[in-house]
C-alpha positions in Angstrom: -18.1 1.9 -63.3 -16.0 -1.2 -64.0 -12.8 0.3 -62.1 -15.2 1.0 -58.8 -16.4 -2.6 -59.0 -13.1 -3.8 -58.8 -11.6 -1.4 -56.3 -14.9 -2.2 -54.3 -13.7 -5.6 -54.1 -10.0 -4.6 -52.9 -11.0 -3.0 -50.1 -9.7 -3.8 -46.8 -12.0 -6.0 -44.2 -12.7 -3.9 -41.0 -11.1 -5.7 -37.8 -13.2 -7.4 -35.8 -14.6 -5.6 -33.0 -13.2 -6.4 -29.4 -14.8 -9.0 -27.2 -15.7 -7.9 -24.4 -13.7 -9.9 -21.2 -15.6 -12.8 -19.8 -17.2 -11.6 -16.6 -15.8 -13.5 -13.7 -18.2 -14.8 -11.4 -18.4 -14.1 -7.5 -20.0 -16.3 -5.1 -22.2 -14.6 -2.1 -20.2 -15.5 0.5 -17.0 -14.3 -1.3 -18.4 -10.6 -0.9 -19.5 -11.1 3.2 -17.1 -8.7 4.5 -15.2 -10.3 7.4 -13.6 -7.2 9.0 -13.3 -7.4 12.7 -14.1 -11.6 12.1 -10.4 -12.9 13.6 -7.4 -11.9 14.2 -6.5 -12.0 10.8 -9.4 -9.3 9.7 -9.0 -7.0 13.1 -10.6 -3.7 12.6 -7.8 -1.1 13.4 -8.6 1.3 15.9 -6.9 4.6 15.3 -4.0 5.6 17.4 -5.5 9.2 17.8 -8.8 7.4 19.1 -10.0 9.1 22.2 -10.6 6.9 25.4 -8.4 4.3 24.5 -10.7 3.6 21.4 -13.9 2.5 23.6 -16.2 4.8 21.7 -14.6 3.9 18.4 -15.4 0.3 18.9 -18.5 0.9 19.9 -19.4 3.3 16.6 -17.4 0.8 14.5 -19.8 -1.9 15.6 -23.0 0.0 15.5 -22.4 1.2 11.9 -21.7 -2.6 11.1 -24.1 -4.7 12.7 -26.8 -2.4 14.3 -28.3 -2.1 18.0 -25.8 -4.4 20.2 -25.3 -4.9 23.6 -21.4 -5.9 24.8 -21.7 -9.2 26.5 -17.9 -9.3 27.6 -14.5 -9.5 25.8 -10.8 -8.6 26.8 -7.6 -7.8 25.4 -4.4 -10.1 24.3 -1.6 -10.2 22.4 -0.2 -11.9 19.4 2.7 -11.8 16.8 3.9 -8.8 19.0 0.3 -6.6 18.0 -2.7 -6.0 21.2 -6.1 -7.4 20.0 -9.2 -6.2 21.8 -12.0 -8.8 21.4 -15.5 -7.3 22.5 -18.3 -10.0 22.6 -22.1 -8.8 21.7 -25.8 -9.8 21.1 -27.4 -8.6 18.4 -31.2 -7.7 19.1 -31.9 -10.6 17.3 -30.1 -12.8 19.9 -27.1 -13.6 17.4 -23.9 -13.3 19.4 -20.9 -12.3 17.7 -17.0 -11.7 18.3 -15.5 -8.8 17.5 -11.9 -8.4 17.1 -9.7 -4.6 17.1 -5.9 -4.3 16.7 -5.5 -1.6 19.4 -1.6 -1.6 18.8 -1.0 1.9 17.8 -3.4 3.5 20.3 -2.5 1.2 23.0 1.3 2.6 22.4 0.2 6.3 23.0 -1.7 4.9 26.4 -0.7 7.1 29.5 -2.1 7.0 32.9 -4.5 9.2 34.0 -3.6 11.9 36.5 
């Protein structure tokens, strides 16, 4: 009884357990999502996108913001890539600018026949 006293005592300490990481705080507008916002955030339209991407546009921009109604927009270049910028109101009456990197479909382009 004496001996389990003593190697009772000898035993090894378990290891701490692990601490969880600190959890790394997000503000709300960090997790807006900004695609199709600028230039910088174009939404890429697909090169394979049928008629010249119109319908993709318009699906991309349903899906993301609702009922809209094109107001105007056109198409530019910059840093050698096409940006199509379609301009909407929402329902709402919000009005919003929406910008596409048409690049890669605007390269397969042909004219009609």
């Amino acid at each position: 009884m004496g001996a389990t006293a003593i190697l009772g005592g000898c035993a090894a300490k378990p290891a701490p357990a692990p601490q969880p990481a600190p959890v790394k705080e997000t503000s709300a507008a960090a997790l807006v999502d900004h695609a199709g916002d600028s230039m910088e955030t174009a939404v890429e339209v697909p090169a394979d996108a049928p008629d010249e991407g119109f319908r993709f546009e318009n699906d991309w921009i349903y899906d993301h913001f609702g009922t809209f109604r094109r107001q105007g927009g056109g198409t530019g270049n910059a840093a050698g890539r096409r940006y199509d910028v379609v301009e909407i109101e929402l329902k709402n009456g919000e009005k919003h600018k929406v910008f596409f990197d048409i690049t890669e479909n605007w390269k397969r382009w042909t004219p009609p026949k």
